[in-house]
C-alpha positions in Angstrom: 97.1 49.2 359.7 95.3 51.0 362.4 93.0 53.5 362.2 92.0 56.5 364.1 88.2 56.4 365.2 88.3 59.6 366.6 90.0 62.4 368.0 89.7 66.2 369.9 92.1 68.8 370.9 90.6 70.5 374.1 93.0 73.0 375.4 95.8 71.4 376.6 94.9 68.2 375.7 94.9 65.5 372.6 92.7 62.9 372.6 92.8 59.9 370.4 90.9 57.0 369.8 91.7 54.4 367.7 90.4 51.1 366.0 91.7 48.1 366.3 92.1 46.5 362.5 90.3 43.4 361.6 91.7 40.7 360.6 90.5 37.3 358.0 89.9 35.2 361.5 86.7 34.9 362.7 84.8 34.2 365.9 82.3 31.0 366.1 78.9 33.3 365.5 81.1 34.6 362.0 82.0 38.2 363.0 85.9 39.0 362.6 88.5 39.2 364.9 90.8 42.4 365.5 94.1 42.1 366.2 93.6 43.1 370.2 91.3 39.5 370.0 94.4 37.6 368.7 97.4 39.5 370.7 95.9 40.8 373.9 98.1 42.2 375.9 101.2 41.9 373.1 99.8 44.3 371.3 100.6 47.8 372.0 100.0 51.3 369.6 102.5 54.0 369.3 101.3 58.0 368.5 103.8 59.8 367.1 102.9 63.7 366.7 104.2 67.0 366.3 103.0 70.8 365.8 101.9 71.2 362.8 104.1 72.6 360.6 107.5 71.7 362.8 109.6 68.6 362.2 110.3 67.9 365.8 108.5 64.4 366.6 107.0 63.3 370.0 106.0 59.9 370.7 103.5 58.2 373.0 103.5 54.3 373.3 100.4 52.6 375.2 98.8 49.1 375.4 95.8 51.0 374.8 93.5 52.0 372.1 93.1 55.2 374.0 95.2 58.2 374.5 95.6 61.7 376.3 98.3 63.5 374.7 99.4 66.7 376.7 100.1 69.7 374.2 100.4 73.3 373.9 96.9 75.2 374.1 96.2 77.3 371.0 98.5 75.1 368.3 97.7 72.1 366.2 99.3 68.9 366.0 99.4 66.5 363.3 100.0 62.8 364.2 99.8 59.2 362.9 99.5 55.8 365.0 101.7 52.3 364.5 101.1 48.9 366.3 103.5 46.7 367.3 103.1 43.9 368.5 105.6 42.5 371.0 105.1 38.8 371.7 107.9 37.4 370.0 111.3 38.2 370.2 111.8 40.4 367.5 109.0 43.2 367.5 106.6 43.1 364.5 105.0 47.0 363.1 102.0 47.7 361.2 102.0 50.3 358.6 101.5 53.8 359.5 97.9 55.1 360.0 96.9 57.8 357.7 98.0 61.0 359.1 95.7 62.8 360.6 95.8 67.0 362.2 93.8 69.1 364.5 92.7 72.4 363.4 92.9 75.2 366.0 90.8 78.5 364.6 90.1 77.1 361.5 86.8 75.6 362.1 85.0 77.9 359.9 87.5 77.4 357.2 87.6 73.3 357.5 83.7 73.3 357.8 83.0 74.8 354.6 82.3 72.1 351.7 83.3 71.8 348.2 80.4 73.8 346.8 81.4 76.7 348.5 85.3 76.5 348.0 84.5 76.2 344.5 82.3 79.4 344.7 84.8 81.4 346.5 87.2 80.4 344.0 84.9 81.4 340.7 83.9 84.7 342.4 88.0 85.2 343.1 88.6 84.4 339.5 85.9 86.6 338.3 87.1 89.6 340.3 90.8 89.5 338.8 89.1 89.0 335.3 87.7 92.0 336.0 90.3 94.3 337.3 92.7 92.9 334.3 89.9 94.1 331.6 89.4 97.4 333.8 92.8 98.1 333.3 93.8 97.5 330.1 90.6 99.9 329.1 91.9 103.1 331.1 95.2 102.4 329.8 93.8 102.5 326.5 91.4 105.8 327.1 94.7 107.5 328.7 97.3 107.0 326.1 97.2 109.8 323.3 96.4 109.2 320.2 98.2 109.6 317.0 97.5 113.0 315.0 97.0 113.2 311.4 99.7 115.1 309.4 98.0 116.5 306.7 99.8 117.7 303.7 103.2 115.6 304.5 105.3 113.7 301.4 105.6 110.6 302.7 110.2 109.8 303.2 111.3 108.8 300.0 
């Protein structure tokens, strides 16, 4: 399965970078092979992507680890990456790469880390705690109360 290394959104352009996998062979001084060492120039990556939150799919096939995707500026794209390699007859595909999405204005919201999500949250919770018990007191104040009848048989 392929992974992807890296990846930007500048304007109107995607770009993606992505790592070949390894694989259990090894070269003579014992590091591991990737897949490009094996297939060469058989082995090709596809980039399928889309605007985030649409179904409509585009696709972008290369013999490259490399890609420039042209987009619409101001919108974010999810995408995910498949190799195939093509030196036999019948084409062979990886899995699909984890997905992955670019996040146009909402750097401030993707930066923040679990600490202070879980902060906002409490302080969230608190605050509706708060306006519940307010509430249910002035209700409470507000609603007459009973009066007393003195003096009155109880109904037989």
């Amino acid at each position: 399965m392929p992974t992807i290394k890296h990846f930007e959104q500048i304007d109107k352009t995607l770009k993606i970078e992505i790592l070949d996998p390894l694989t259990p062979y090894r070269f003579d001084n014992g590091s591991f092979q990737t897949i490009r060492d094996i297939f060469k120039d058989n082995l090709e990556y596809t980039v399928y992507y889309w605007k985030d939150q649409s179904t409509g799919k585009k696709w972008s096939t290369k013999r490259s680890s490399q890609f420039e995707l042209s987009v619409d500026e101001g919108k974010s794209y999810c995408f995910y990456v498949q190799a195939t390699v093509t030196s036999n007859s019948k084409s062979r595909e990886s899995p699909k790469s984890i997905e992955k999405c670019t996040s146009i204005k909402r750097e401030e919201l993707d930066s923040l880390n679990l600490d202070t999500v879980l902060i906002i949250a409490a302080i969230a919770a608190g605050v509706i705690v708060l306006v519940i018990i307010l509430s249910v007191v002035a209700y409470k104040c507000r609603r007459p109360k009973a009066t007393k009848k003195e003096n009155i048989p109880p109904n037989l």
